[in-house]
Backbone as numpy.savetxt, mean C-alpha at the origin, in Angstrom:
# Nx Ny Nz CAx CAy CAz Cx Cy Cz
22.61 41.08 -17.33 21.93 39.87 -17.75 22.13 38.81 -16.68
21.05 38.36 -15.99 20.57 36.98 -15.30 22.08 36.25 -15.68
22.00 35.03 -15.17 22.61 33.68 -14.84 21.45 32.67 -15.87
20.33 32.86 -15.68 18.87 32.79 -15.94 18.55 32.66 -17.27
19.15 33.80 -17.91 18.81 34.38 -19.20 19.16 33.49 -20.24
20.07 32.91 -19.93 21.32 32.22 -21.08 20.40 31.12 -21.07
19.77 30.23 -20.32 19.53 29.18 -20.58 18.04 28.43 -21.35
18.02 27.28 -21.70 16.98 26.88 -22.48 16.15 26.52 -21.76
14.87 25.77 -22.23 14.06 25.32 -21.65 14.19 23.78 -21.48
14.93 23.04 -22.24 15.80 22.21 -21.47 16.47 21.77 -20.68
17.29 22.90 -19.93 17.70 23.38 -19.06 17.25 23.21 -17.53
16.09 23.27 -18.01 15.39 23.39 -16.74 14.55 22.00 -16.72
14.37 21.44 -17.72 13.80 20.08 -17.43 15.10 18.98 -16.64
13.77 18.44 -16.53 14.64 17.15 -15.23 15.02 16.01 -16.44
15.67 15.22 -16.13 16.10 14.10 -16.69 15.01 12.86 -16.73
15.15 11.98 -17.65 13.79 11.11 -17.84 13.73 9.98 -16.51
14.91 10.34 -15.91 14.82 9.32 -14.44 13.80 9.88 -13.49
14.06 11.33 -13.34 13.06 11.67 -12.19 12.14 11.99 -12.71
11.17 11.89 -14.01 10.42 12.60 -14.46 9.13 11.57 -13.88
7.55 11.82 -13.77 6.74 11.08 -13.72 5.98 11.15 -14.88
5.48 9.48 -15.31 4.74 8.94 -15.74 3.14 8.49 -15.27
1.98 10.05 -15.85 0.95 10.05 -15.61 0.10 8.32 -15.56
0.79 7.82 -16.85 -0.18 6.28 -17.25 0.30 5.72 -16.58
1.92 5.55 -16.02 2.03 4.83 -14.98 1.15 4.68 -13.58
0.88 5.83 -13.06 0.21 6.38 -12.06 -1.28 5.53 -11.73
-1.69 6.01 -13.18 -2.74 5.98 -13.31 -3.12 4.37 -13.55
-2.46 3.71 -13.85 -2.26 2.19 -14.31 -2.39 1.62 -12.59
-1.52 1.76 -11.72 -1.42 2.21 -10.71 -2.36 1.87 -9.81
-3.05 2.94 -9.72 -4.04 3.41 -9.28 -5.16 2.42 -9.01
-5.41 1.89 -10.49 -6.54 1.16 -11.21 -6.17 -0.39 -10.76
-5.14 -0.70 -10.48 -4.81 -2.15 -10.51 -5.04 -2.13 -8.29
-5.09 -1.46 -7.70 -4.64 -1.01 -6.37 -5.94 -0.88 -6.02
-7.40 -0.09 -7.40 -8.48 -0.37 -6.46 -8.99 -1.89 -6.99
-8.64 -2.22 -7.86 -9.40 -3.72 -8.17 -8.90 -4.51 -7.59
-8.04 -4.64 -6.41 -6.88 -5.36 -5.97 -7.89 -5.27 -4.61
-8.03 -4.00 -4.37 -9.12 -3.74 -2.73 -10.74 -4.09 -3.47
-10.90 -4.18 -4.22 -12.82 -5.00 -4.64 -12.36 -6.31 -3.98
-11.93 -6.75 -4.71 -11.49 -8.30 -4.85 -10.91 -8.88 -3.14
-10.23 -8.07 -2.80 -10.18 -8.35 -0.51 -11.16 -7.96 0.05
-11.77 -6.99 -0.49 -13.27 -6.45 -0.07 -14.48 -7.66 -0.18
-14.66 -8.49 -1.08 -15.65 -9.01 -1.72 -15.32 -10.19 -1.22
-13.86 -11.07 -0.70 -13.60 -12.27 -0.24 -13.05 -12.06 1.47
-13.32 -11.06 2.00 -12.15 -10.75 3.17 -13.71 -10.50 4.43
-13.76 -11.04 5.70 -14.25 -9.97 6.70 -13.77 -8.65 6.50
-14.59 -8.00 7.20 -14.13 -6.81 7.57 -13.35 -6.52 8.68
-13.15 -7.63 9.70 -12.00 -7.37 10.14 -10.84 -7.81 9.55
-10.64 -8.70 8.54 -9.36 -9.27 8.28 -9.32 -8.31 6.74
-10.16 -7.27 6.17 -9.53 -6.69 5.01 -9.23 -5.05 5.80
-9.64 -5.25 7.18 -9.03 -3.41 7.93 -7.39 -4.34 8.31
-7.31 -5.59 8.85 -6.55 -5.76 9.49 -5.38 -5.93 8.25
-5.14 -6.54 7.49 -4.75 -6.68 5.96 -4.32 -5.07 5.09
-4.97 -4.76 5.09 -4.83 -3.22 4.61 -3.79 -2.60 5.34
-3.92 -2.19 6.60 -2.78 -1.49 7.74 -2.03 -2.26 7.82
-1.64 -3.77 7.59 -0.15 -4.46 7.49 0.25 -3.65 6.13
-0.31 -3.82 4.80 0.13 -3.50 3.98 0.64 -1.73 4.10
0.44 -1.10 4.92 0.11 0.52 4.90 1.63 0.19 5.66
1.73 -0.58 6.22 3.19 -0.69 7.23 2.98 -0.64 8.59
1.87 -1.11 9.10 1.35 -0.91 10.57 2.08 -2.18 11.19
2.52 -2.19 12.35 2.64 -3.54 12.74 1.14 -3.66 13.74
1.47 -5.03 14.21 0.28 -5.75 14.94 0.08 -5.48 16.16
0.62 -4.43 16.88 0.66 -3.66 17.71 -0.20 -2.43 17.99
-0.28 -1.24 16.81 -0.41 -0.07 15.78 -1.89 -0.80 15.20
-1.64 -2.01 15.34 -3.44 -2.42 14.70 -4.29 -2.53 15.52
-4.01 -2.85 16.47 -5.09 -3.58 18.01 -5.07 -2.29 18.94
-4.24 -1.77 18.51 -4.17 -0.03 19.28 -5.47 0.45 18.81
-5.53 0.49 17.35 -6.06 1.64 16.80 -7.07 0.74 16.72
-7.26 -0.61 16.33 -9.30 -0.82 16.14 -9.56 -1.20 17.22
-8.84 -1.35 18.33 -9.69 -1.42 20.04 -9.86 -2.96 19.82
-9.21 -3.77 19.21 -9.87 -5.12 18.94 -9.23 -6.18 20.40
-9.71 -7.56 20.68 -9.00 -8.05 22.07 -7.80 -8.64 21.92
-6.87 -7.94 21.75 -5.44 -8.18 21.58 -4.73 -8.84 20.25
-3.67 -9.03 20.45 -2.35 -9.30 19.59 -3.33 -10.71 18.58
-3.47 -11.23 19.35 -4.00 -12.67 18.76 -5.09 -12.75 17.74
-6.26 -11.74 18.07 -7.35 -11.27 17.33 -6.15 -11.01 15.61
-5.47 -9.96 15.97 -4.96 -9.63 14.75 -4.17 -10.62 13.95
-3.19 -11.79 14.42 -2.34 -12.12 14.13 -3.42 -13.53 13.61
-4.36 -13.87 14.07 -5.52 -14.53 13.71 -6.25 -14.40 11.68
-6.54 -12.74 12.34 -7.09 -11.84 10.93 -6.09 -12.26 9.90
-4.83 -12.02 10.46 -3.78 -11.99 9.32 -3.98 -13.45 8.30
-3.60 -14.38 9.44 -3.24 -15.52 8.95 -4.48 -16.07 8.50
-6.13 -15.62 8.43 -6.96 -15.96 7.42 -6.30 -15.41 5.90
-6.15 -14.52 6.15 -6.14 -13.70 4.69 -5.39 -14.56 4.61
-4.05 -14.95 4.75 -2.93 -15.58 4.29 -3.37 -16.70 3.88
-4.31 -17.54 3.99 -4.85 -18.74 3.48 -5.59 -18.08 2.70
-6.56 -17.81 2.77 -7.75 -16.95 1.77 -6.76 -16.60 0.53
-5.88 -15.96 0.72 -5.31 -15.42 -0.28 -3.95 -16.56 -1.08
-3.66 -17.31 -0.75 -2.94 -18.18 -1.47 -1.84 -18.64 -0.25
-1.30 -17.55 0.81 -0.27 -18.21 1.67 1.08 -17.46 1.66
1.53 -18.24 1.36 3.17 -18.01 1.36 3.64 -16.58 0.78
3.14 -16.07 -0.28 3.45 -14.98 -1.08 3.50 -13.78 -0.12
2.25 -13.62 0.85 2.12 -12.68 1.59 3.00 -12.43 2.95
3.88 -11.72 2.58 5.20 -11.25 3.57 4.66 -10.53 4.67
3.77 -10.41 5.34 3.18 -9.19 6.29 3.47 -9.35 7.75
4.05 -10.26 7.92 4.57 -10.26 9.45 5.72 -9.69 10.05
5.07 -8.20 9.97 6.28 -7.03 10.77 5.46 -6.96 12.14
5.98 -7.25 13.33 6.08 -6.60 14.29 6.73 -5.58 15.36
């Protein structure tokens, strides 16, 4: 007889710490795309690509790399609309 055999099906479940919560997820999800309508619908399109990849964890470096845009300033520009557009202070995004 297994090691295997003896045990329940409890046993084998995880504890309610690591377990996931589908509605959480999914709650989630839903609040994350109405969150991107709403930067979409008030944002350029350069300042809701540039906005998005701060939030993704890009620094301002990693941004002007990747959209070919004319340097540091262009971005750090983008940023600091949104940061007014969007209320200001709340928005922590200045990792370089």
């Amino acid at each position: 007889m297994g090691a295997d055999e003896n045990r329940t099906i409890m046993d084998f479940v995880a504890d309610g710490a690591n377990q996931v919560d589908p509605e959480m997820i999914l709650e989630e999800r839903l609040v994350n795309e109405i969150i991107g309508q709403v930067l979409k619908n008030h944002l350029s399109l350069l300042e809701y690509a540039v906005i998005t990849r701060f939030l993704q964890g890009y620094t301002a470096g990693e941004i002007e790399q990747e959209m070919g845009v004319g340097g540091l300033k262009v971005i750090d520009n983008a940023r600091t609309r949104v940061k007014l557009n969007c209320g200001g202070s709340s928005m922590n995004t200045a990792r370089y």
